[in-house]
Each structure stands twice: as C-alpha cells, then as structure tokens.
Steps between C-alpha positions, in 0.01 A plus 500: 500500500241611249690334218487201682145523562434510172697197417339254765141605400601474142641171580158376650285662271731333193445152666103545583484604142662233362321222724133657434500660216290781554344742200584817798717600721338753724690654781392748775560679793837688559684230284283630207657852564836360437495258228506588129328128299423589125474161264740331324592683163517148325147440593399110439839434351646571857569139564673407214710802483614417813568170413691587244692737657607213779610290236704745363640604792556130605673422123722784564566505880901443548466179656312346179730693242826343675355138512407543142870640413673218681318247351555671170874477587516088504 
C-alpha cells in the first residue's frame, strides 16, 4: 500500500510540476516523513537528457527496429 502511495502522489506531484513549473517543491506533514526528494543529478540539462534518452529508447524499442528491418528487407 505504501508503495502505491508513493506512486499516486508522485504521479500528481510529476504532473503539477510539469504544468506550473515551480522553483520548490515543499512537502509537509506525515507525507514529509515518508518521502525521500533530492534534485536531479543532471541539473539544467535534465530535460534534454531525458529527451534524449526517449529518443533512444524510441529508435531502439522492438517495434521500431522490426519496421526498420522489414523495410530493409524489400
């Protein structure tokens, strides 16, 4: 139950921060107790990193590679 806790409020928190933005994050109360947020070890280059890593991941996902190797194959 705690694990999926954790998800939902890190699902809400991951789409407030997205819509607004915000330079802080602060939580409180017993949720505060229970939640470990440190910052993003790529810093400002967070968003392109992760950009880049769903293009990759996209470029190499199985679906991609086999429509690339069947069209190779004509």
């Amino acid at each position: 139950m705690v694990r999926e806790a954790g998800r939902s409020v890190g699902e809400v928190l991951a789409g407030l921060v997205n819509f607004f933005n915000p330079d802080t994050v602060v939580v409180g109360g017993a949720l505060a107790a229970v939640l470990r947020i440190e910052p993003s070890r790529t810093g400002e280059n967070a968003a392109a990193v992760g950009a880049g890593i769903l293009a990759v991941e996209h470029a190499l996902s199985p679906r991609q590679v086999d429509r690339v190797l069947a069209g190779a194959a004509r």
